[in-house]
C-alpha positions, 0 to 999 in steps of 0.5 A, a space after each residue: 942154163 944160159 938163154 939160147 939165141 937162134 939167128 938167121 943169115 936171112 928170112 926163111 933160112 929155117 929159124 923157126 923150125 929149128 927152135 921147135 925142134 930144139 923145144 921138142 929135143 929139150 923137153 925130151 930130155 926133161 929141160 923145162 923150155 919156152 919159146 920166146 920171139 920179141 917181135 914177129 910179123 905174121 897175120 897168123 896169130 892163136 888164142 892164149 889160155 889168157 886170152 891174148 894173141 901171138 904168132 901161131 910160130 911160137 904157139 907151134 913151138 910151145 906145143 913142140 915143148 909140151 908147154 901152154 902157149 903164153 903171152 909172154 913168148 912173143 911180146 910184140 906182134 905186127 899184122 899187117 893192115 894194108 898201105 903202109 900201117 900194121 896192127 901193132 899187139 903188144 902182149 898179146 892185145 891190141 895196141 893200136 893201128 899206126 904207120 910203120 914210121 910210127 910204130 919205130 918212134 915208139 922203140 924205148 916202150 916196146 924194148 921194156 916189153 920185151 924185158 919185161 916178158 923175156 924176164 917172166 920166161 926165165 923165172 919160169 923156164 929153165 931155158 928160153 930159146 929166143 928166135 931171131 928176125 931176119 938177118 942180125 946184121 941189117 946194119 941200117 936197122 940195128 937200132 930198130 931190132 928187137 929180135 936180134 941185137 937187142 935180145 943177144 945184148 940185152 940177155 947174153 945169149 948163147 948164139 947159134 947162126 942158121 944159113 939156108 944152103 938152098 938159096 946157094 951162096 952160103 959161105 958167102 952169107 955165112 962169112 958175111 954175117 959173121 964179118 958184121 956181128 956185133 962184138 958181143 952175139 960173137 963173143 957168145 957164139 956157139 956155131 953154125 947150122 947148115 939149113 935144107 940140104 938137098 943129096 948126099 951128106 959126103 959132098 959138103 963134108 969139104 964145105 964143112 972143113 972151109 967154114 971150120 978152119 977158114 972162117 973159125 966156127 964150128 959147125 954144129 950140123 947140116 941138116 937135110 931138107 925135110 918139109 913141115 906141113 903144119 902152121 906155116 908163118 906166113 903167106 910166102 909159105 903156103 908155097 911149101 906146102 906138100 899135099 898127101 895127095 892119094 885116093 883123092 875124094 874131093 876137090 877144094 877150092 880155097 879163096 887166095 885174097 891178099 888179106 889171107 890169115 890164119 891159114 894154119 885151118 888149112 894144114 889138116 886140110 893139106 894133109 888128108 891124101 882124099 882131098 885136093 886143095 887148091 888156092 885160087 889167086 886170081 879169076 876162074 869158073 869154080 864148077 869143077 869144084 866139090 867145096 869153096 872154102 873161104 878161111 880168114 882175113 886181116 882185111 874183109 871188106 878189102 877182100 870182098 872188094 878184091 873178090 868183086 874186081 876179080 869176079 869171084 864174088 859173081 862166081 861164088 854167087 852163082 856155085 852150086 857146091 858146098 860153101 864154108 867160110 871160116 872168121 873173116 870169111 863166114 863174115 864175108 858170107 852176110 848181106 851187109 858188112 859194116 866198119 863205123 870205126 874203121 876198124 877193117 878199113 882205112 875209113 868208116 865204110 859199109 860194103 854188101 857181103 856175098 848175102 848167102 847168109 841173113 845176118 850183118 857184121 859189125 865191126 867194134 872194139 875191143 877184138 873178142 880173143 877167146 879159146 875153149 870148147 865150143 858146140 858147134 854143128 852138134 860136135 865139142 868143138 876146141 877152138 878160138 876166136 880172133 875177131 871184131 865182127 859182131 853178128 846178131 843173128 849167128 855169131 859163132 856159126 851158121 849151117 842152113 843147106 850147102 851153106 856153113 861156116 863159123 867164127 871158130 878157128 881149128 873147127 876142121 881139126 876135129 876129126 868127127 866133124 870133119 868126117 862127118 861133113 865130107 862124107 856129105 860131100 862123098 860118102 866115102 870119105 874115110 877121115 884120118 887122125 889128124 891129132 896124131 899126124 900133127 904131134 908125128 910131124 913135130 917128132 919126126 922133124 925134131 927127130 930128123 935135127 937130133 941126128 944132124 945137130 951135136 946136141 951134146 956142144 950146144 948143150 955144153 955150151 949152156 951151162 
């Protein structure tokens, strides 16, 4: 099958979720199908079965194709560091901290790794589903994308335009996008999809006729707005989290510090109607409380000064509740926090920790990617590992009191030992099937495109 290309008329007009839907409609239909993103931006990234890192977006995609996650889906991935400097990984390690300024200079070596991993997808898929970045007609940047032009150009892709009715204007960025897209992602255009519309189908139908007959492209389906709350792709999108919110048992305050990453351990979290999660941006008392969670970070030691400045570092001092921190913050719950290498910081440096912990962190190459079954808190716990902080003393997790955390990503997504731990909290705490409500997550979206998409024209289209 021809390569399937999903681009967008802007960031968040629903690229990502409609690839992970089509994976899932293609797998169901017996198509061997891989994800594929040249280069994403996101601090949320997961542990390959090679032990590299990608974007938690094209992990969530490859579950949704019932596939292993691999390297080779994303490429290029950029975290960002602070002051104008990313973390650039380039399949699945890290290749070095650099300015953005830089990061372009190096455009001829990242485009080879972008063929290179897009050529192993396709000798071992039958169809690739690569997602764009943005809009595709960023004029000024053209030469620099390696998500969009470069893809479409580079693998003729068949090319399907995603527009996000919600923001409004949409025949506007819909014909623009159009009016500026090079020659050859038109000539292998399939369609557009109309994103996240709110009311009844009847009142578009209109709107559908204009895009057909005046702008002379088929719309292939308008799709209703329908929340996902699972692996959000960045920060901006914890704002679109729903809570389940019912027979609410606990209140959770969650430290919101500007280095917030892997937030995906909250999506088990935001789903379970018996707890309140809350994201604390800036300073209040956190007595009202039952639990603060302290979950990663691309910056610790930025973080733990943020919290210092804002008073929430006295403030967490002084609690009394239950306290769980998980990778960067479990390390901010040490004495001592050390970058020699200024690995974390933008200069070697050394900063005191909450000390609510006995140990240190020291922060040294290479950054430790793992994935497998651990023994955590008494429980076979699934997770991975994505850090460069070294502990002595607990190094992958601690638990004295009302005082635990780990190193291990995904540990709230085990069912017994999430039960086990807020029943401590409240001994009627139920617990809930946490794997279950992912995978109907995933189904009900991918179910909720096929009835508004004409699968049969794309289809069509990719033989």
């Amino acid at each position: 099958m021809n390569p399937l290309a999903i681009f967008g008329t802007s960031s968040d007009a629903g690229k990502t979720t409609i690839v992970m839907a089509l994976c899932r409609l293609f797998a169901d239909r017996g198509i061997k199908v891989a994800p594929f993103k040249a280069q994403n931006v996101s601090n949320n990234s997961a542990v390959t079965k090679e032990g590299r890192e990608i974007s938690r977006a094209q992990c969530l995609q490859a579950e949704a194709a019932r596939v292993e996650p691999s390297y080779h889906f994303n490429p290029v991935l950029l975290k960002s560091h602070g002051n104008g400097s990313v973390q650039v990984v380039v399949n699945g390690l890290v290749y070095k901290n650099q300015a953005i300024s830089d990061y372009y200079d190096e455009m001829a070596f990242l485009e080879n790794q972008v063929q290179q991993a897009f050529a192993r997808c396709q000798q071992d898929y039958e169809l690739v589903i690569a997602e764009g970045a943005g809009s595709p007609v960023e004029l000024n940047l053209l030469h620099k994308d390696l998500s969009n032009t470069f893809v479409a150009k580079t693998f003729q892709t068949k090319n399907i335009l995603v527009a996000d009715i919600e923001r409004g204007g949409v025949f506007a960025s819909i014909y623009g996008t159009l009016e500026l897209m090079d020659k050859t992602l038109r000539d292998n255009f399939i369609g557009v999809i109309v994103n996240k519309f709110r009311g009844d189908r009847r009142f578009f139908e209109e709107g559908e006729r204009i895009i057909a007959e005046r702008f002379g492209v088929p719309v292939l389906g308008v799709l209703p707005f329908q929340a996902l709350n699972i692996d959000m792709e960045d920060s901006q999108s914890l704002q679109n989290y729903q809570q389940r919110l019912g027979d609410v048992k606990i209140r959770i305050a969650v430290l919101a510090y500007r280095g917030l990453s892997n937030y995906n351990d909250l999506d088990v979290l935001m789903a379970d109607p018996e707890l309140y999660v809350e994201l604390i941006h800036d300073y209040r008392p956190l007595a009202s409380f039952d639990m603060v969670l302290m979950i990663g970070s691309k910056t610790v030691i930025r973080d733990v000064r943020w919290l210092k400045e804002t008073g929430l570092y006295a403030e967490v001092q002084q609690y009394a509740g239950a306290v769980f921190g998980v990778c960067g913050g479990y390390q901010m719950l040490c004495k001592i926090l050390h970058d020699p290498e200024a690995l974390e910081h933008d200069t070697a440096t050394t900063e005191t920790g909450l000390g609510l912990m006995d140990d240190e962190v020291i922060y040294q190459r290479p950054k430790i990617l793992q994935r497998g079954v651990y023994e955590l808190f008494s429980y076979p716990i699934t997770g991975y590992e994505i850090h460069c902080g070294r502990m002595a003393n607990y190094p992958l997790y601690y638990q004295q009191g009302r005082i635990a955390g780990t190193h291990i990503h995904g540990v709230f997504d085990n069912d017994a030992f999430r039960t086990d731990y807020f029943k401590r909290l409240h001994p009627d705490y139920q617990g809930y099937d946490y794997a279950a409500y992912r995978d109907a997550q995933i189904q009900g979206f991918a179910d909720m495109v096929a009835d508004n998409l004409d699968m049969d024209a794309i289809i069509e289209a990719l033989r």
